[in-house]
N, C-alpha and C positions, 0 to 999 in steps of 0.2 A: 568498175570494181564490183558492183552490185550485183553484174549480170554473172560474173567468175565467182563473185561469194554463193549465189542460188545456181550454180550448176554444179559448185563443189559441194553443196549439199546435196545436191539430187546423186551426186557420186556415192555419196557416204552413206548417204539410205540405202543407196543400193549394195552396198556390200557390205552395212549392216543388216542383214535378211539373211534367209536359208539359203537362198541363190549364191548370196556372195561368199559368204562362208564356204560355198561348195566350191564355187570358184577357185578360192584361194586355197585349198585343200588341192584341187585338180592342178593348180601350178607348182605346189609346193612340192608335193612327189614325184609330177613330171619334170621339174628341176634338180630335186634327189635322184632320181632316177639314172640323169644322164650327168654326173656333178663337173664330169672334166670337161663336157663341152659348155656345159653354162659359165665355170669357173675356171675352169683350169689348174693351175695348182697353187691357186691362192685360199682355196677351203680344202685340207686336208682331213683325214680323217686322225682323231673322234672328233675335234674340231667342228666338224661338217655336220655329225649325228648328232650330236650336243645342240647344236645351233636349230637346227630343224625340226629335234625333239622339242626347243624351247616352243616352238612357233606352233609346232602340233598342240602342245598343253593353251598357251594363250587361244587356239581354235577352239580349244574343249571349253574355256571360259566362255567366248561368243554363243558356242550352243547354249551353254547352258544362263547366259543371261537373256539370249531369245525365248528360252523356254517359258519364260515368268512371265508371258504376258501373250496373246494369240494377236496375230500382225497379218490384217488384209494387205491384199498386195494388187495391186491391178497386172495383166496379165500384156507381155509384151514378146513379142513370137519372133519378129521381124530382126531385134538382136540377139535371141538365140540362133536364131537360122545364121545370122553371119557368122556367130563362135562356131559354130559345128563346121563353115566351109574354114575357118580358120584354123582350127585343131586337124583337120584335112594335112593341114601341111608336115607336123613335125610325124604325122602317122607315114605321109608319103617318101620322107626323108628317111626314116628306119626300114621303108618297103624298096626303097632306091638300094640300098645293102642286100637286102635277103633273096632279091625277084634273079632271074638268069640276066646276064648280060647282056644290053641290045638296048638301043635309041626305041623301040616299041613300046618297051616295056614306061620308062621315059615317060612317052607321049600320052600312054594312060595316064600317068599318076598324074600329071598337067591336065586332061582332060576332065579326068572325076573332079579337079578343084575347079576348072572353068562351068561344071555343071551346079556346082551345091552354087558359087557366084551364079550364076542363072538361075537359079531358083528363088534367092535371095534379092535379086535385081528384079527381078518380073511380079515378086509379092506371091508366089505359085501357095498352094496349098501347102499345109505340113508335113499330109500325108508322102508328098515326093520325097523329102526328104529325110522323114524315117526311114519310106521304104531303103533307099537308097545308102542310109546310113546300117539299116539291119543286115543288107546285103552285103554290104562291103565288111561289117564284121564278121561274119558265117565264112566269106572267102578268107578272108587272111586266117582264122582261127583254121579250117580245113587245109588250106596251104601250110600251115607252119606244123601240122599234123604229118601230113607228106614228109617234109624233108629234115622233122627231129623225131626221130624212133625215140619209145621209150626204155632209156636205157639211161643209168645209173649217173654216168658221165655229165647227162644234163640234166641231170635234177632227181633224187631219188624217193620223191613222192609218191606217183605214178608206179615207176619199176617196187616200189612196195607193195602195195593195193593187188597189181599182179600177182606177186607171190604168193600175197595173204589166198584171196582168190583160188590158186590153184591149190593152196592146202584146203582152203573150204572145201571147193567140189569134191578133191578125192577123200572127203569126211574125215581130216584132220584138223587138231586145235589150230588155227591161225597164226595165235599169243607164243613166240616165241623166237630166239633170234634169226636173223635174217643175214647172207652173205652178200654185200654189194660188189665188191670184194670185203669194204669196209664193216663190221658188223654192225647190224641197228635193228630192236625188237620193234614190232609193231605198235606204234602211237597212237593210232586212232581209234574211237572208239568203235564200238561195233558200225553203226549203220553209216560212217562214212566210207567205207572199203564196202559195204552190201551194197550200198546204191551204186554204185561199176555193174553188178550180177548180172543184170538184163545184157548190155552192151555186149559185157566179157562173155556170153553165153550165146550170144547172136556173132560171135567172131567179128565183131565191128570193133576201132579201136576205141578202149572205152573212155577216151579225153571228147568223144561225143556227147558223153553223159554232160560234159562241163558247158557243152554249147547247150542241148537241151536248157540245163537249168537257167541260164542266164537268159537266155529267150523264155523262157516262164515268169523269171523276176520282171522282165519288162512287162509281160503282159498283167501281171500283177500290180502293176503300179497302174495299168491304165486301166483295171477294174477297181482298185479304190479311187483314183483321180475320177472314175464316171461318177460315184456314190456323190462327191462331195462337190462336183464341178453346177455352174449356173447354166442350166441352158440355156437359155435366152441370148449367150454368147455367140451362139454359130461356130464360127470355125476357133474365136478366142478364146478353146476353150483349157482345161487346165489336163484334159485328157494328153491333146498334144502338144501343150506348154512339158508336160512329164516326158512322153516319149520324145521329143526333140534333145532334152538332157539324155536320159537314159539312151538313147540312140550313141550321140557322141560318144560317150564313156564308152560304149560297146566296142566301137572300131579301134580305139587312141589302144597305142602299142604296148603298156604299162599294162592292161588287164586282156589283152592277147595273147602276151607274153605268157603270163601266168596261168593260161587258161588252158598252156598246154604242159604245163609241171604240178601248179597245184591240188590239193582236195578239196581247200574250203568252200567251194563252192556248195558242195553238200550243208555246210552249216548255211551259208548263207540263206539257202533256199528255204531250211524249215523258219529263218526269222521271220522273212518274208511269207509265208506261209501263215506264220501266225498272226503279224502284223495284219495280214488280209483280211482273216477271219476276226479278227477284234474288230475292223472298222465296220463288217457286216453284223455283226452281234450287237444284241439288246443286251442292259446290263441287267440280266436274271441268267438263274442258273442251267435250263436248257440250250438256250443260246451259248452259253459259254463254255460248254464240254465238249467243242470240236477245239476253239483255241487251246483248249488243257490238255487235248491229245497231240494236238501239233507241238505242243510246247513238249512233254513228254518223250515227242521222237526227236526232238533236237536235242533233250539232252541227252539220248542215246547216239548223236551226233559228233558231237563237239564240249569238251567243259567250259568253253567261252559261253555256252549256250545261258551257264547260270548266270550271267550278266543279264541277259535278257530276262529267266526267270524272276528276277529279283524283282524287276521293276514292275511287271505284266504283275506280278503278288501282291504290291502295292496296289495297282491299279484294281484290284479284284475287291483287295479290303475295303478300299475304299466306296467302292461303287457297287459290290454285293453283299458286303456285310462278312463278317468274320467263320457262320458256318458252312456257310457255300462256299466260300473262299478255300477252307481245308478238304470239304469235298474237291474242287479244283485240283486242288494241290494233291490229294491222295490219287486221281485222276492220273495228274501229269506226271507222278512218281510211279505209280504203279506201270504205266507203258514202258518207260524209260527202264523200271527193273525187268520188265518181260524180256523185255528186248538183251539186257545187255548179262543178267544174269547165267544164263546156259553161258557163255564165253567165260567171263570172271570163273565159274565155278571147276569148268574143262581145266585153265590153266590159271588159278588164283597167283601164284608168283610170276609167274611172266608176264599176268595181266597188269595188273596192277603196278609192276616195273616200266612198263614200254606204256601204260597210256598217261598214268600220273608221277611217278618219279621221276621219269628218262628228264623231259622238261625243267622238274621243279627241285628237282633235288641239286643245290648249288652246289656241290662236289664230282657232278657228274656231266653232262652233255656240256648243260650252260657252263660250266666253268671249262670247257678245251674252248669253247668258241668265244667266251672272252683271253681267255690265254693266247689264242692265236692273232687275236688282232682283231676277228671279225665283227665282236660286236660291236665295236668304235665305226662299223663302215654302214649300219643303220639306224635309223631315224628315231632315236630315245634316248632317253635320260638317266636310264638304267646304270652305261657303263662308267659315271661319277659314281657309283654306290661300289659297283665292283674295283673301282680304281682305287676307293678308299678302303675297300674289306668290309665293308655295311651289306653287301649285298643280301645276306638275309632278314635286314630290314625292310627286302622291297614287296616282300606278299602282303606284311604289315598295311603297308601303305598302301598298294591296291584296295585292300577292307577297309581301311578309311578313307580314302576316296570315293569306293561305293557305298557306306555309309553315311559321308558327307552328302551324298549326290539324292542315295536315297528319302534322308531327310528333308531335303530340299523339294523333292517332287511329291513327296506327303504333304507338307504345309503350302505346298501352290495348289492341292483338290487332286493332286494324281488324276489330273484328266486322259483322256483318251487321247485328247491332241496332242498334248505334249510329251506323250510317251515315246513317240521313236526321236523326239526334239531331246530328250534325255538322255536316251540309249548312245546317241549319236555322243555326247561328249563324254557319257560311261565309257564307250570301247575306246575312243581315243585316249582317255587319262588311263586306261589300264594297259592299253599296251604301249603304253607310253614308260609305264613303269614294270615290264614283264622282265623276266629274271631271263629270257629269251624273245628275242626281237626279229622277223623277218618282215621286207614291206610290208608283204600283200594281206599282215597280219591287221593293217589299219583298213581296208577293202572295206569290210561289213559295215564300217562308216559312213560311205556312199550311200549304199544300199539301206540303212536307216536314214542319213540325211534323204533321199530323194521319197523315201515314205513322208519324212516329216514336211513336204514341198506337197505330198497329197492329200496329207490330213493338212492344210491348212485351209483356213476359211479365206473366201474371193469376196470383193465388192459385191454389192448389189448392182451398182450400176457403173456402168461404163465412164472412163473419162472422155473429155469434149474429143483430142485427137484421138483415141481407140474409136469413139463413135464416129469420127471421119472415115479411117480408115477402114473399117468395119463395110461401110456404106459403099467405098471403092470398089469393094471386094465381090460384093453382091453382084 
């Protein structure tokens, strides 16, 4: 009984952590994801969205009760390496669908799982299995580029950005509506549709821009995981404790999927971007006017971005004092106006309709997609508000969630550590409560949870079986 009571605690540890939390976030969506093959048709919708929304908010509690305190973790490689050949499998089941017909095709996806088990069986280095894992994402993302054109039918993210695009080049306002056949004004804000230019200008298609960046967010995490990793670990180290997570999420079909419909990955990139640059910065004020610029083009990105802002302002006050702080802040607004300004001014009513009404105005988009049934079919809380007519209670609440959040991260020192550890249960309670819900709207949570796994501090010293193992290895 004693041995079952200290192994269910060593359970609990473990998925009380940023690991676990990540964990259970990676199943919770990947279960949302596919809801009739997990359930069938015993969780209907809203039912379903309600229930998962509930489980998204109590995640946002986890983060934000791990934030109050900095939690060493000894570093264990040999069970991520099994999750990555295990998550192998439900990627190879959705690739069993998509691949051309033929027992070949088959024998690979059986094969690539007998290899990550061989990597994992032999104790091989990490690096096999990032590489292995980086490669096999680049191919399914380039393969599901081949055989879905961007075209309206599957998703009209993409078929937008085009269009805006080709009004750019020929020196037309972008800001205005658009024929899918369906009509929809341009949503994004300027530098999400600019960063495609390169791609769409090089005649590449530009859902490359989306693998680029996500291959930069990895490598992003493995330059803050070097800053904060112990060397003296060798291969234990937390560089490839990060890229073995980040690896998996890369391949798994849930952010493949997406990588070939959605934008956000442009916002994602400048969080990461800035998160980087705060981990390499001194807190004075030279040091800090690269992140105030990177913060700046995000929110020439994305208005999600002022989540972010909010809290990086905090942490400014905190730690540089109140007039460097508005220098920052003049910094990161001034870019942001550079950038988005000439647009707003070419077409002030279109802009201003298509980037912040179209969304938020509850008499318009968001309320045909609660009307038709669909927001009951994703993961938030939201559509109890619109079910009852409260729905323009829900921005309220947003502001007091970020205000409660923000409070909370002022009286804990607003450190540096616990800023993407904060961020991470910010996006999830807000778009938990967004007046419009799509999954891959909760994404950027990953992407700050797997920061908050690099800003966290490691032992000093090894435990007794790491230092066995360790010594096998040599």
């Amino acid at each position: 009984m004693g041995f079952l009571l200290q192994k269910w605690r060593s359970v609990w540890s473990r998925l009380c952590s940023y690991e676990g939390l990540l964990l259970v976030m990676l199943l919770a969506f990947e279960a949302f994801s596919h809801p009739t093959e997990y359930f069938g048709s015993r969780l209907p919708a809203p039912q379903s969205g309600i229930i998962f929304g509930g489980l998204i908010v109590a995640l946002a509690g986890g983060w934000v009760a791990l934030s109050q305190k900095p939690i060493e973790f000894a570093i264990a490689l040999r069970p991520v390496m099994l999750l990555v050949a295990l998550a192998w499998l439900p990627t190879a089941r959705f690739l069993h669908f998509i691949l051309p017909a033929g027992d070949v095709w088959l024998y690979w996806l059986i094969g690539i799982f007998a290899l990550f088990l061989l990597f994992w069986l032999t104790n091989r280095h990490p690096r096999w299995v990032i590489s292995l894992s980086v490669l096999l994402g680049c191919a399914i993302r380039l393969y599901w580029f081949s055989i879905r054109p961007i075209y309206p039918d599957f998703g009209d993210m993409q078929p937008l950005v085009m269009m805006a695009l080709d009004e750019f080049v020929g020196l037309k306002t972008p800001y205005r509506l658009y024929s899918m056949p369906w009509e929809l004004p341009l949503t994004y804000l300027p530098l999400t549709w600019l960063a495609y230019l390169p791609t769409y200008l090089l005649d590449l298609d530009i859902r490359v821009t989306n693998l680029l960046i996500e291959l930069a967010i990895g490598a992003m995490l493995g330059l803050v995981a070097y800053k904060h990793e112990n060397r003296a670990k060798s291969q234990y180290s937390l560089v490839n404790y990060l890229l073995l997570c980040w690896g998996m999420l890369f391949f798994l079909p849930m952010f493949s999927e997406y990588a070939q419909a959605a934008t956000s990955q442009i916002f994602w990139l400048f969080v990461a971007l800035t998160l980087t640059a705060l981990a390499y910065a001194q807190a004075r004020l030279r040091d800090q006017v690269l992140p105030a610029v990177l913060l700046g083009l995000g929110l020439a990105t994305s208005p999600f971005m002022a989540v972010a802002a909010l809290f990086v302002g905090l942490y400014w006050l905190r730690h540089v004092l109140w007039q460097k702080t508005a220098i920052l802040t003049g910094i990161a607004l001034f870019v942001a106006f550079f950038i988005i300004a000439p647009f707003a001014i070419s077409a002030p009513k279109n802009f201003f309709f298509g980037v912040f009404q179209w969304f938020n105005d509850t008499t318009l988009y968001s309320h045909e997609v609660w009307k038709v049934g669909y927001l009951g079919t994703q993961p938030s809380l939201s559509v109890l508000f619109w079910n009852t007519g409260t729905q323009d209670w829900l921005k309220l609440l947003q502001l007091g969630w970020l205000a409660g959040l923000g409070a909370m991260y002022w009286r804990q020192g607003a450190s540096l550590r616990a800023l993407p550890v904060i961020l991470t249960a910010a996006y999830l309670l807000f778009v938990a409560f967004n007046t419009v819900v799509w999954t891959y709207y909760y994404f950027v949570a990953f992407v700050t949870g797997l920061f908050a796994l690099a800003y966290r501090p490691q032992p000093i010293r090894l435990s007794r079986r790491e230092r066995r193992a360790h010594s096998r290895q040599i």
